[in-house]
C-alpha positions in Angstrom: 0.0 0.0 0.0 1.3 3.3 -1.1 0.2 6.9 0.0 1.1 10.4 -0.2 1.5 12.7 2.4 2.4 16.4 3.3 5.9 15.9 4.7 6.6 13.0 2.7 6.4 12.7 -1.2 6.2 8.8 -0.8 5.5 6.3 2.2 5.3 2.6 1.9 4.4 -0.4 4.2 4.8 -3.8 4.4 3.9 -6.4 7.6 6.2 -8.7 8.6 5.2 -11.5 11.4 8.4 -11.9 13.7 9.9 -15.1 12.9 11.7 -17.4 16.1 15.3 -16.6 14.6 15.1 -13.1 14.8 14.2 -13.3 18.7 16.7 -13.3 21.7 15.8 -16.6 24.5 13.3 -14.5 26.1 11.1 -14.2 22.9 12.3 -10.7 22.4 13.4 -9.1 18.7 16.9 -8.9 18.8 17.7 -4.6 18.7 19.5 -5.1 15.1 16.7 -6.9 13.3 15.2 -3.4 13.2 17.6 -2.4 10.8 16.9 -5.3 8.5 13.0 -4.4 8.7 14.0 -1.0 7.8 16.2 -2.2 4.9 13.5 -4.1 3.3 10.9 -1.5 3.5 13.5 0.7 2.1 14.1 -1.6 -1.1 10.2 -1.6 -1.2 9.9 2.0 -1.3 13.1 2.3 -3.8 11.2 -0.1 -5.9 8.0 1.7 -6.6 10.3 4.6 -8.1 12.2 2.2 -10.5 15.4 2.5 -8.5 16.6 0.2 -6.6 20.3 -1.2 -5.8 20.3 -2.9 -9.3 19.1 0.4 -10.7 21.5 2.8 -8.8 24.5 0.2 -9.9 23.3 0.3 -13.2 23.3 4.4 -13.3 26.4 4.8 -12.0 25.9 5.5 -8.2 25.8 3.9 -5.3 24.2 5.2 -2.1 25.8 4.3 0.9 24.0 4.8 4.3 26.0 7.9 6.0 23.8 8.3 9.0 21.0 6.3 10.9 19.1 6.6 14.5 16.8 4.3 15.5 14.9 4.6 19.1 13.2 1.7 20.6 9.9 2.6 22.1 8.6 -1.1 23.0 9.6 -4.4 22.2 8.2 -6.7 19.9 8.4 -10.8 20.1 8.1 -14.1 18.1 4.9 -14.7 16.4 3.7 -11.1 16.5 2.3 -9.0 13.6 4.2 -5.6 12.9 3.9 -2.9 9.9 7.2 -1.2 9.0 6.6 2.1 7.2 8.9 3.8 5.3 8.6 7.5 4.3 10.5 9.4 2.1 11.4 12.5 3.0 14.4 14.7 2.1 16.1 14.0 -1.4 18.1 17.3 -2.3 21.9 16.7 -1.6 20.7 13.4 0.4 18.1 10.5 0.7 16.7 10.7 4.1 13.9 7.8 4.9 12.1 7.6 8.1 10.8 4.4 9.7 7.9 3.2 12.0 7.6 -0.3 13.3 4.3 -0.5 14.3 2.0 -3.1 16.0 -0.8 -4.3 13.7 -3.1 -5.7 15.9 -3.2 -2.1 17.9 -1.6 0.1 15.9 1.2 0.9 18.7 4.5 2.2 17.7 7.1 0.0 18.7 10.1 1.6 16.8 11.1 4.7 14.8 14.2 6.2 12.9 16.0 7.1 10.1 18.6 6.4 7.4 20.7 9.1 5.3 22.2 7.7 1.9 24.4 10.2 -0.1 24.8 9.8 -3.8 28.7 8.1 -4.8 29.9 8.2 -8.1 30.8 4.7 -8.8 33.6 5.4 -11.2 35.7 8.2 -9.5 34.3 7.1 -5.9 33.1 10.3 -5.3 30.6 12.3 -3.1 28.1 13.9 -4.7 26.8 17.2 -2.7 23.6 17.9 -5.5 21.2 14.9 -6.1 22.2 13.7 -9.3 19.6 14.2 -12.4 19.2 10.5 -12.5 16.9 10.2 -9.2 15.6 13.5 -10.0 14.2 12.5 -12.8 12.8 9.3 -10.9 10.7 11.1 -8.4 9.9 14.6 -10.4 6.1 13.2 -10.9 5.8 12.6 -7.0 7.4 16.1 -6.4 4.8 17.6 -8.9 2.0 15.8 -7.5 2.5 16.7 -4.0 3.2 20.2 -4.4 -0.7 19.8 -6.7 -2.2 18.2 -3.8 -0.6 20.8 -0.9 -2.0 23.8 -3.2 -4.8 22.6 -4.4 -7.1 24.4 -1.8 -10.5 21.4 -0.8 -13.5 21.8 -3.1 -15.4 24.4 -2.5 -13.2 26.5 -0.5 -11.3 29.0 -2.5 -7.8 30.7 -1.2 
């Protein structure tokens, strides 16, 4: 499921029920199996622009992860039903994504961060400090289409 909103130009979510070798021998997620939940959202949410690892490879970037916070509000545990969202949020100069782990059955949030990728040119190894034209060019109809929907005042009321 995939939905716009104000601060984000793209959000996607996926559930995931905690399997028994992601938990600790008190039935508790192991802290770093966060970060995998977050990576696959992530490739979800790069996926639905057309530009995922294969695609960045391809286009002569990679995007290593320069920065990342996660904060563990509550813990979740083998068997149970969670929704990881992933929002996207800031892609001039950087990519920043945020993250909720959430419970399904009540909607609690269990987990929240970040990640920060910045654009590398593959061949000279180099940082790129502008977003190059490649994702640009990737996410230019969401851009458009929020900015539409933030304008556009609700029918009926004018500005």
């Amino acid at each position: 499921m995939t939905k716009l909103s104000r601060k984000a130009i793209l959000t996607t979510e996926l559930e995931i029920l905690i399997p028994f070798h992601d938990v600790d021998s008190m039935g508790i997620t192991w802290h770093g199996n966060y970060l995998r939940y977050f990576e696959i959202a992530r490739c979800q949410l790069l996926d639905e622009i057309q530009y995922g690892y294969r695609e960045m490879q391809a286009s002569g970037y990679s995007w290593p992860i320069v920065d990342l916070q996660i904060k563990y509000v509550q813990s979740s545990t083998f068997e149970q039903k969670v929704k990881v969202i992933a929002s996207l949020i800031e892609w001039e100069n950087r990519i920043k994504i945020n993250y909720e782990v959430r419970d399904v059955a009540t909607n609690q949030r269990l987990t929240k961060g970040y990640t920060i990728q910045a654009a590398v040119e593959s061949e000279t190894n180099e940082l790129c400090f502008v977003t190059p034209d490649i994702f640009r060019e990737k996410i230019a109809h969401l851009i458009s289409s929020n900015t539409a929907q933030i304008q556009t005042p609700p029918e009926g009321k004018s500005q």
